[in-house]
C-alpha positions in Angstrom: 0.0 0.0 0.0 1.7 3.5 -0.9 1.7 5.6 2.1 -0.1 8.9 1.7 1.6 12.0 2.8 -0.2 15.7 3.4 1.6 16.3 -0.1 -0.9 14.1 -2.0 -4.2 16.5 -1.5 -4.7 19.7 -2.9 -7.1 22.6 -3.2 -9.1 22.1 -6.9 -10.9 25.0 -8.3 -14.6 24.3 -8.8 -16.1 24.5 -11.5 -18.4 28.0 -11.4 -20.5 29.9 -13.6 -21.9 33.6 -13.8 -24.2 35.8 -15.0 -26.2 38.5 -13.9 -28.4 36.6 -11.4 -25.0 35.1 -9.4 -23.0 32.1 -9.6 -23.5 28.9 -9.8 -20.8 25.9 -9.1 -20.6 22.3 -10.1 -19.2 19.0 -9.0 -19.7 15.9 -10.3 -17.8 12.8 -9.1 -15.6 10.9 -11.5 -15.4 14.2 -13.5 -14.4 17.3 -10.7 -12.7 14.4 -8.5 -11.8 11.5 -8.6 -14.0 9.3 -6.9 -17.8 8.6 -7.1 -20.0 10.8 -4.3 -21.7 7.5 -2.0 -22.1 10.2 0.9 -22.9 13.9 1.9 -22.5 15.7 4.8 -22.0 19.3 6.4 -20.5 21.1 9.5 -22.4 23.7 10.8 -22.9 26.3 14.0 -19.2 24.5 15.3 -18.8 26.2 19.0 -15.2 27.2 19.7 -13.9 23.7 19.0 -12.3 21.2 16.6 -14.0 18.9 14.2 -12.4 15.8 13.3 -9.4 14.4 14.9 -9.4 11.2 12.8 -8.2 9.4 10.1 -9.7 6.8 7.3 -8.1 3.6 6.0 -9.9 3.5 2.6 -12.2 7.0 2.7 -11.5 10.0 0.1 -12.9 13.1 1.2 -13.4 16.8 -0.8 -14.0 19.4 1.6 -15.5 22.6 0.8 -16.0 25.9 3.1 -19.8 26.8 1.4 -19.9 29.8 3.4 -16.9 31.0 5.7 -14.2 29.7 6.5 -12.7 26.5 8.3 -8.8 25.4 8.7 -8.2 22.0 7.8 -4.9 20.2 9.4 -3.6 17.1 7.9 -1.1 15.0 9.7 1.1 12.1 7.8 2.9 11.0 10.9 5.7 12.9 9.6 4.9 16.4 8.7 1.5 18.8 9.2 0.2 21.1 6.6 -2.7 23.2 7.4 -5.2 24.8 4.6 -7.7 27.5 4.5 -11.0 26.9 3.0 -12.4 30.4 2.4 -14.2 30.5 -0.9 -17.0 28.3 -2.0 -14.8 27.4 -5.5 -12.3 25.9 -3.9 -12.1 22.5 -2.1 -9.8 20.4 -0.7 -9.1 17.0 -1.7 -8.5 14.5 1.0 -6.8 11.2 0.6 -7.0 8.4 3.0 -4.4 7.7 5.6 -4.2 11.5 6.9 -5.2 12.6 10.4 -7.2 15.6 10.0 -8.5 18.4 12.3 -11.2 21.0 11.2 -11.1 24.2 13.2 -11.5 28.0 13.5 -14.8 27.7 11.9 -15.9 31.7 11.5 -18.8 32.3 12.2 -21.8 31.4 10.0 -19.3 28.7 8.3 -20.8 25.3 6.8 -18.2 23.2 5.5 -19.6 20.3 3.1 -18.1 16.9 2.5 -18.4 15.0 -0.4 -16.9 11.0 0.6 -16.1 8.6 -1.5 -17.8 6.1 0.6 -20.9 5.4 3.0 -20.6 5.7 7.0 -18.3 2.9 8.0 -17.1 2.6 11.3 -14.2 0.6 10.7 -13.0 2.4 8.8 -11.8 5.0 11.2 -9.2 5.3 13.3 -10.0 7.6 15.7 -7.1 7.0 18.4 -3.7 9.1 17.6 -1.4 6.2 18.5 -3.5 3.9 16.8 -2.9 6.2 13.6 0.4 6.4 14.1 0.7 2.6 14.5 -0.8 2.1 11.1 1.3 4.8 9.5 4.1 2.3 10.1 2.6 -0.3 8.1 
């Protein structure tokens, strides 16, 4: 298995359209990223605190600050990178094996997640020694 580093996601420029009447934006999976959508979800009215703080074995995730902004820290093992999700054309793509923390939400932000995958349990690992553990692999 190749191990992922934080150097393996990047922010992709959505797709958006204008006119006078405002702009519209576009995904589509297997087109925008690369994976088919199986399951959405969104992070909304976050108090001062941070979202995440896990990782996934097999999940791909494209995150996208719809209104706001969020910081999204991946972790390797090795090495950290933080992004800033401020505009609703960007996103972020996520691969698997990163331990990710989603914070300084402003306020009003709503950060959407498109997965490549539906809700599986095991496939988290939710424990940061456990993450590292697997890193070695």
């Amino acid at each position: 298995m190749k191990q992922t580093t934080v150097h393996d996601c990047k922010i992709v420029d959505i797709r958006k359209y204008t006119d006078n009447r405002g702009y519209l934006s576009v995904i589509e999976g297997c087109i925008d990223i690369p994976f088919e959508i199986k399951r959405i979800y969104y992070l909304y009215m976050v108090p001062e605190a941070a979202r995440g703080a896990h990782a996934h074995k097999a999940l791909q995730q494209f995150m996208i600050a719809t209104s706001g902004s969020v910081h999204i820290t991946l972790d390797d093992g090795t090495e950290k990178k933080t992004f800033v999700l401020d505009k609703p054309w960007k996103g972020l793509l996520v691969v698997p094996g990163l331990w990710r923390t989603l914070d300084n939400f402003s306020g009003g932000a709503v950060c959407m997640v498109l997965a490549s995958e539906k809700y599986e349990a095991e496939d988290y690992i939710r424990d940061y020694g456990e993450f590292l553990k697997y890193k070695e692999l």
